[in-house]
N, C-alpha and C positions, 0 to 999 in steps of 0.2 A: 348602858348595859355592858358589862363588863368583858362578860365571854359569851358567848352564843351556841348552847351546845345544837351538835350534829348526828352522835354517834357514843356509845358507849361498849367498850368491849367487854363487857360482863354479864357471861351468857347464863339463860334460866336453868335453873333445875331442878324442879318441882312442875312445871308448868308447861308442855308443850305448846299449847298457845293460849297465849295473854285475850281472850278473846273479849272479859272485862274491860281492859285498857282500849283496844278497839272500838268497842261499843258509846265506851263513854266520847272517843271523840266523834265519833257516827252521831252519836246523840246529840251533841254540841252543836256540830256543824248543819244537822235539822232544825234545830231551833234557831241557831244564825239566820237561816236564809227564811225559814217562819217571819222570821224580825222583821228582815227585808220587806217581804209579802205586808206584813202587817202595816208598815211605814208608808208602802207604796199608796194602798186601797184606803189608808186614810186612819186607820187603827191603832197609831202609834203611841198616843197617848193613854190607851186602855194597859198598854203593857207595863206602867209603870206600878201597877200593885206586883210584878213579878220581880219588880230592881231592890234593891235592900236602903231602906230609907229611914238610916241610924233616930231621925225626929218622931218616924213612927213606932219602931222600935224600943223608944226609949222615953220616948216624947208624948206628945197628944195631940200630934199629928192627924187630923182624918180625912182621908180620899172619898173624893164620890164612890158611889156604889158600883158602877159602870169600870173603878179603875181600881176595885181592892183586888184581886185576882182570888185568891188562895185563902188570904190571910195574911197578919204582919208575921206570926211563926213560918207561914209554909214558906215568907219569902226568903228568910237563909235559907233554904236549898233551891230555889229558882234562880236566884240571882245566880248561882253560880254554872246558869247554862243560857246565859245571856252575855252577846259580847258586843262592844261599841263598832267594831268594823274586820274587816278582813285580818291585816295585823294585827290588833287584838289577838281575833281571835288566831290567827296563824302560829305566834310565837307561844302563846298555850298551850296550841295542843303537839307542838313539836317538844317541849320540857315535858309532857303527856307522855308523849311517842317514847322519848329516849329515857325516861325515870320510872314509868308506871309500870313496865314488865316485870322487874327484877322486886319492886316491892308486893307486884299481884302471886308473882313466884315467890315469897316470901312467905305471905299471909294466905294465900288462897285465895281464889275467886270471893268466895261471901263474904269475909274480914276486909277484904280490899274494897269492894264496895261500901261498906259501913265506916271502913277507914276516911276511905277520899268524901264522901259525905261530911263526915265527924269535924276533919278538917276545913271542909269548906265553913262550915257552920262556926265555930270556933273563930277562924278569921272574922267572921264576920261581925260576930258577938266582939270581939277587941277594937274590930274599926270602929262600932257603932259606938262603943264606951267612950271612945276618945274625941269621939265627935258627936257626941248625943243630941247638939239642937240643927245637925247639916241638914239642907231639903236635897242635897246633890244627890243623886240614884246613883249605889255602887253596883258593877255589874262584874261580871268575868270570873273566870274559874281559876285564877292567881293561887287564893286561899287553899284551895285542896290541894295544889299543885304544889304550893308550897310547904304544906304538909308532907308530902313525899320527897320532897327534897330533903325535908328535917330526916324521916327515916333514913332516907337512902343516904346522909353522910354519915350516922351509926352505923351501919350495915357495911356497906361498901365505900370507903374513905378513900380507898387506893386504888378503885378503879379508875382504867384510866379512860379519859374522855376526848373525843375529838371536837374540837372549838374551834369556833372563830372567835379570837381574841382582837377587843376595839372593832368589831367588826368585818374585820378582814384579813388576820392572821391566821391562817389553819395551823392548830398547833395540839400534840396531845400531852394534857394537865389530868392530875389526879383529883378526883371527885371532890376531896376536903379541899383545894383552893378554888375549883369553880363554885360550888356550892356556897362555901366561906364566903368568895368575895360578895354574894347576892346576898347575904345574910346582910353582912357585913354596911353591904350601899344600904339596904334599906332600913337598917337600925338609924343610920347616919342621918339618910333622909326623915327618918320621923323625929327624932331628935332634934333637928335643926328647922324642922319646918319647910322643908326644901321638898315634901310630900303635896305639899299645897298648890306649889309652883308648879311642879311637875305633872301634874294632874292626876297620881298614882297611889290608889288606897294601901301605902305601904304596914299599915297595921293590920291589913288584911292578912298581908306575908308572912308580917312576923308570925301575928296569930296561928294562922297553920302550920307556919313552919315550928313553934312551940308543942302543938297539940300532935301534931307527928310523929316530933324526934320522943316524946311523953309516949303517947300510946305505945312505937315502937318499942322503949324503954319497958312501959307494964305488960307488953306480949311475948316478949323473943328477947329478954337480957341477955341470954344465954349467945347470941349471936352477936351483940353489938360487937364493932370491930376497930371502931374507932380509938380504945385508949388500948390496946393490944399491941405488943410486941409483935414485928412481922421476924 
């Protein structure tokens, strides 16, 4: 990881408070420690109709009955409020924290929940295509996340962001090079296979981040900022 955002100084204005972006990681972190609970008392296996399982998805794949949850549809939006462990989920919902206001300010509370959904979903659908016969359960809310990332370097390219670069440089970079550089690793990484190693559904990324900077593009052209003369 390249930079690690901390802080963005690009304040809302539409939106007194983001109280969406909150929820959603409220919601997140309910369902984490659910997991928990669920793994402890012996239940852990029953959650896997709620992980995204590109074979069933795409495949002919079928779970006992006891472990389809939802549906293989409902499971692109459940996956993405299930996460593998604390960092997982930590570094989620902090790119949450510092990205999701400014696009909820953007769009509005009800656009931005249909957005971060859309997004999740869309990743998902790209990972699964790419890997259509995996039994591996994807989980985590990367995909919508990175849909708002796709947004927010349309929108705001030159905000500027406070990082830790390599992990332990605090240093403040404009939104198109942090942004950039995650695009950037995880094209690399799907490309080369170097997704497999790492054990990171980077088609997930992209996919969001695709259907983001897209949607943003068919909502709010009028605002993109990124190929603009400052």
């Amino acid at each position: 990881m390249p930079f690690l955002p901390l802080y963005d100084s690009n304040p809302r204005v539409n939106v007194k408070l983001h109280y969406v972006t909150i929820s959603l990681i409220a919601v997140n972190l309910f369902f984490f420690i659910e997991t928990i609970s669920s793994v402890r008392i012996g239940f852990g296996e029953t959650l896997i109709g709620y992980t995204l399982l590109p074979a069933r998805l795409f495949g002919d794949l079928n779970l006992p009955l006891e472990a389809q949850g939802f549906g293989v549809v409902f499971s692109l939006i459940s996956y993405q409020f299930l996460h593998g462990g604390w960092e997982h989920l930590i570094f989620n919902m902090l790119f949450l924290w510092v990205f999701g206001d400014n696009i909820e300010d953007k769009l509005g509370h009800k656009k931005f929940i249909a957005y971060y959904l859309m997004c999740g979903i869309a990743g998902g659908v790209l990972h699964s295509l790419v890997n259509t016969t995996s039994l591996n359960p994807t989980i985590g809310a990367s995909g919508a996340i990175a849909g708002i990332l796709g947004g927010y370097i349309l929108l705001y390219p030159r905000a500027r962001l406070l990082v830790l670069a390599f992990g332990f440089i605090p240093v403040r970079l404009p939104a198109l090079l942090v942004i950039g550089a995650f695009f950037a690793q995880d094209l690399i990484w799907g490309i080369t296979g170097t997704d497999a190693i790492q054990g990171v559904a980077v088609w997930a990324h992209i996919g969001g981040f695709i259907c983001g900077a897209t949607l943003i593009f068919l909502l709010d052209r009028k605002s993109i900022a990124l190929f603009k003369k400052v």
